[in-house]
C-alpha positions as CSV (number, residue, x, y, z in Angstrom):
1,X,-93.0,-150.6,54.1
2,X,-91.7,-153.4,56.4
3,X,-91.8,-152.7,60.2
4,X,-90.1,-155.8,61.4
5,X,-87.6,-157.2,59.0
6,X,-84.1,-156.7,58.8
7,X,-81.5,-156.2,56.7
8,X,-79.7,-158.7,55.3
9,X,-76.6,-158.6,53.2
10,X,-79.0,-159.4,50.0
11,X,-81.7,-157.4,50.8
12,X,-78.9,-154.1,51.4
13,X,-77.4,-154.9,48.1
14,X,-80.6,-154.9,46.1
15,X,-81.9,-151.8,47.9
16,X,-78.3,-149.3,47.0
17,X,-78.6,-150.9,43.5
18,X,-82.4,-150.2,43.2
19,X,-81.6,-146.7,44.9
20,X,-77.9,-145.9,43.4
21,X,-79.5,-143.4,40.3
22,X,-81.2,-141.8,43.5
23,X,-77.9,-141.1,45.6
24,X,-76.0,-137.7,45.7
25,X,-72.3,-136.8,46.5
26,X,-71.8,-136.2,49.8
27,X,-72.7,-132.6,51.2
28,X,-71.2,-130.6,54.3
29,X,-73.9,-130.0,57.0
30,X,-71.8,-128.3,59.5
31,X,-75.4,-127.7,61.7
32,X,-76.6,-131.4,61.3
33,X,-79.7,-130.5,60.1
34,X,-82.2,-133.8,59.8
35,X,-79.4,-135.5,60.9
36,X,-80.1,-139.1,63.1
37,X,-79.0,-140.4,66.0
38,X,-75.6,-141.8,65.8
39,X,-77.0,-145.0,67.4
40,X,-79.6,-145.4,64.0
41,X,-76.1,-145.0,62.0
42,X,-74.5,-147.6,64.0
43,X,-77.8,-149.5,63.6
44,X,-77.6,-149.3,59.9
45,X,-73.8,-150.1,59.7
46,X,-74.6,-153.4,62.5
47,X,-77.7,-154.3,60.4
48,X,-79.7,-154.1,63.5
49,X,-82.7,-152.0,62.1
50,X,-85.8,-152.7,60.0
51,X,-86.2,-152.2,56.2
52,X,-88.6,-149.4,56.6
53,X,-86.3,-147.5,59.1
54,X,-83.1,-148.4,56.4
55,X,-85.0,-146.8,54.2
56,X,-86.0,-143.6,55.8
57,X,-82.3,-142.3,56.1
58,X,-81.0,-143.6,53.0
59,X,-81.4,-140.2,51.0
60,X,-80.3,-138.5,53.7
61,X,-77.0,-140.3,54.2
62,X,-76.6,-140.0,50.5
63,X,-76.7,-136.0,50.8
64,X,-75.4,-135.5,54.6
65,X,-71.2,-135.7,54.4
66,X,-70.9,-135.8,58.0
67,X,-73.6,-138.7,58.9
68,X,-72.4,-141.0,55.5
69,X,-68.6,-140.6,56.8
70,X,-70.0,-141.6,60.5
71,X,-72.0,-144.8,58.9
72,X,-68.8,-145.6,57.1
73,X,-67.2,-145.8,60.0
74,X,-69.3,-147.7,61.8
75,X,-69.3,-149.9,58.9
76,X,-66.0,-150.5,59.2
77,X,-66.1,-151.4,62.9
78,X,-68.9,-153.9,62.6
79,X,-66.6,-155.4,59.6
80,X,-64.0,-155.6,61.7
81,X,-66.5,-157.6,64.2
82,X,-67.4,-160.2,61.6
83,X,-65.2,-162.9,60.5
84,X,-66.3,-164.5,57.6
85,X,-64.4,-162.5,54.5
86,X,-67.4,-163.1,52.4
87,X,-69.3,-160.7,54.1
88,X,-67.0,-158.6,55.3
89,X,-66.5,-157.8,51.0
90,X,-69.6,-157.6,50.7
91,X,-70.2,-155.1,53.5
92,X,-67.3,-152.9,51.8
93,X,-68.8,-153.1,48.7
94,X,-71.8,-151.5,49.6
95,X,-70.3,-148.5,51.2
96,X,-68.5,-148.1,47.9
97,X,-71.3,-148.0,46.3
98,X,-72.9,-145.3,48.2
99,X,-70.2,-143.7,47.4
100,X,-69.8,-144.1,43.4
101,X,-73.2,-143.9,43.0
102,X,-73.4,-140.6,44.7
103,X,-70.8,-139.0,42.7
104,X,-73.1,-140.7,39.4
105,X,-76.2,-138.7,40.8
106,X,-74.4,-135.2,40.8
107,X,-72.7,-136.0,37.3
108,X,-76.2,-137.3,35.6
109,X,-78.6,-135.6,37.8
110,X,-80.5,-138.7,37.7
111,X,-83.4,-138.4,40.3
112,X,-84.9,-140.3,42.8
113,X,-86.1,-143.8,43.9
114,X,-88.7,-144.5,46.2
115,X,-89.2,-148.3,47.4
116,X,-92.6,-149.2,48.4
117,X,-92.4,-153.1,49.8
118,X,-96.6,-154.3,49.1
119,X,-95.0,-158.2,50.5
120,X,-94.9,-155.9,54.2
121,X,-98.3,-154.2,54.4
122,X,-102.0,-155.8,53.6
123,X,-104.2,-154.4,51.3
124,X,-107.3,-152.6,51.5
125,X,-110.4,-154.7,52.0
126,X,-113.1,-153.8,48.9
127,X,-115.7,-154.0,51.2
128,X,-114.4,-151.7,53.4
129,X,-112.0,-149.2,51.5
130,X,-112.7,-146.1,53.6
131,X,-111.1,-148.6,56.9
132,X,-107.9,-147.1,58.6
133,X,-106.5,-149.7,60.0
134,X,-104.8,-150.9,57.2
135,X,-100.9,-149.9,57.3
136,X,-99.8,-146.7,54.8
137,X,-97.1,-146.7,52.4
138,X,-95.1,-143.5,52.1
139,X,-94.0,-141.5,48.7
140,X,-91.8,-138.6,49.4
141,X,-92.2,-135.7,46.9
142,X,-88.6,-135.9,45.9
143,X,-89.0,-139.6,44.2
144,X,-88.9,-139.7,40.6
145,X,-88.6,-143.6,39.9
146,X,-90.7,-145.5,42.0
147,X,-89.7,-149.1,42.3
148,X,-92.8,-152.0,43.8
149,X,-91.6,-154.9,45.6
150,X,-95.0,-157.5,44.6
151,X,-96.7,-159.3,47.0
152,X,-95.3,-162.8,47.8
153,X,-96.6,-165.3,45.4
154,X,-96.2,-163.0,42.9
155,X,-94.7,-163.8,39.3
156,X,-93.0,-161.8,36.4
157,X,-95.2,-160.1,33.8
158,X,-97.5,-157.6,33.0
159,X,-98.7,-154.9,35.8
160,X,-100.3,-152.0,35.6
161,X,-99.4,-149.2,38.1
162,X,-102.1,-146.6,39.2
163,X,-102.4,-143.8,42.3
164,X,-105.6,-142.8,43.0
165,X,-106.7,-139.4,45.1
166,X,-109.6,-140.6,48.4
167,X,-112.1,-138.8,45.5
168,X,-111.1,-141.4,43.1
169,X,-109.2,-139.4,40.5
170,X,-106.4,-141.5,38.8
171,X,-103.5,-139.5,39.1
172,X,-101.1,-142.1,38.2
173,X,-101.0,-144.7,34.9
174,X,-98.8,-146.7,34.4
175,X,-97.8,-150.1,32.7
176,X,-94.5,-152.3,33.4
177,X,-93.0,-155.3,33.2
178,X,-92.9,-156.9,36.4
179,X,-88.8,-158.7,37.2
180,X,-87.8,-161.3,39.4
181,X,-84.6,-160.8,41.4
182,X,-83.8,-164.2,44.2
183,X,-87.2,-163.8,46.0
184,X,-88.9,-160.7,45.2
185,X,-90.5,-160.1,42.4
186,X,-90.8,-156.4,41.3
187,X,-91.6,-153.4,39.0
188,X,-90.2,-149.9,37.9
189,X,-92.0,-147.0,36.8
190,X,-91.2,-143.4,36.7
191,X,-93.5,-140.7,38.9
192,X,-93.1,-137.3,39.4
193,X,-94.2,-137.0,42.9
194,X,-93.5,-133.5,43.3
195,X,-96.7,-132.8,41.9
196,X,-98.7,-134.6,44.2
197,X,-100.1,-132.9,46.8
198,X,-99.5,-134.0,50.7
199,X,-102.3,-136.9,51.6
200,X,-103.8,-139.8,51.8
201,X,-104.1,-141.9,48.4
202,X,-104.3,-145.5,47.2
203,X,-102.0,-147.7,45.6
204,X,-103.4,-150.1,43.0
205,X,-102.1,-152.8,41.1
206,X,-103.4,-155.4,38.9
207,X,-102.7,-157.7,35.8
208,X,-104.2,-156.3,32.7
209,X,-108.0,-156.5,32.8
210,X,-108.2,-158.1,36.1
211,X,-108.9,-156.2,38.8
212,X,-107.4,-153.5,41.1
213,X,-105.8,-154.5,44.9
214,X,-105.4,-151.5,46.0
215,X,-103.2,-150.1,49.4
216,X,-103.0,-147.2,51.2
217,X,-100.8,-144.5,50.5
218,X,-99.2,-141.5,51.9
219,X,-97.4,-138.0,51.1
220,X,-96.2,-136.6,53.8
């Protein structure tokens, strides 16, 4: 996951689309349980924080009433701050969004998305795949979709989509077609990540028959 980039108005839209089938109605948490600081919701609303830190509260927002109406209002204030209409829509659009697609999750039960960005983190090094220095990706147990932004340079096609435990058991098999959207180039394939155990793992992709990159993973 990206540790330095931030959030553009592009980058937010793709992200609630990619995420919408993930996104629950809005739920009262009178104790504010898991709840963050109201400066990371202002943050968010101000698009002042990275991607990876975006990321880490979007399923709570999704499932916290009080913090998603707080964001929303913020939202709201930093639109009120800008003055090109464009993206003042645009930022309106996406809180609608969170909304609608919130009240889709409850009616569908659809389940999870997890985004894992490879363009933000270096792979392991084959001569060295036991090193820790590279960066780790995180999978939450709740995903269910898992969606792979490709390294840059990358082009549409054919991937194949493995997880691999530090013993070298392939947990994970998986074959996609690989979609372009502006910039990034990514694939979609399901996982049940409730079954996977919390650790360390790799990430591997590939083109058929060429080989594996892999990256580090992590279930917390």
């Amino acid at each position: 996951m990206s540790e330095s980039k931030e959030l553009d108005q592009k980058e937010e839209k793709r992200l609630l689309d990619l995420m919408a089938q993930s996104l629950s109605q809005e739920f009262p948490n009178p104790d504010r349980i898991g709840c963050p600081d109201p400066e990371v919701l202002r943050g968010i609303a101000f698009h002042k924080l990275p991607l990876s830190e975006v990321r880490r509260w979007l399923d709570h927002l999704s499932t916290c009433s009080p913090c998603f109406q707080q964001c929303s209002e913020f939202r709201k204030e930093a639109e009120r701050h800008r003055r090109r209409r464009r993206w003042t829509a645009a930022g309106g659009t996406a809180i609608l969004l969170l909304a609608i697609a919130g009240w889709v999750w409850r009616q569908t039960h659809k389940p999870a998305t997890e985004v894992l960005d490879l363009r933000q983190v270096s792979a392991l090094n084959p001569q060295n795949p036991g090193s820790r220095e590279q960066q780790s990706l995180v999978l939450y147990g709740w995903a269910r979709h898992l969606v792979v932004d490709l390294p840059v340079g990358s082009k549409p096609g054919i991937e194949e989509i493995a997880i691999f435990t530090e013993t070298n058991v392939e947990i994970l098999d998986a074959t996609a077609t690989a979609r372009s959207e502006g910039e990034v180039v990514y694939v979609k394939v399901d996982v049940d990540a409730s079954r996977f155990q919390p650790g360390q793992y790799r990430l591997g992709i590939r083109q058929p028959d060429l080989a594996w990159t892999d990256y580090r993973l992590r279930v917390p």
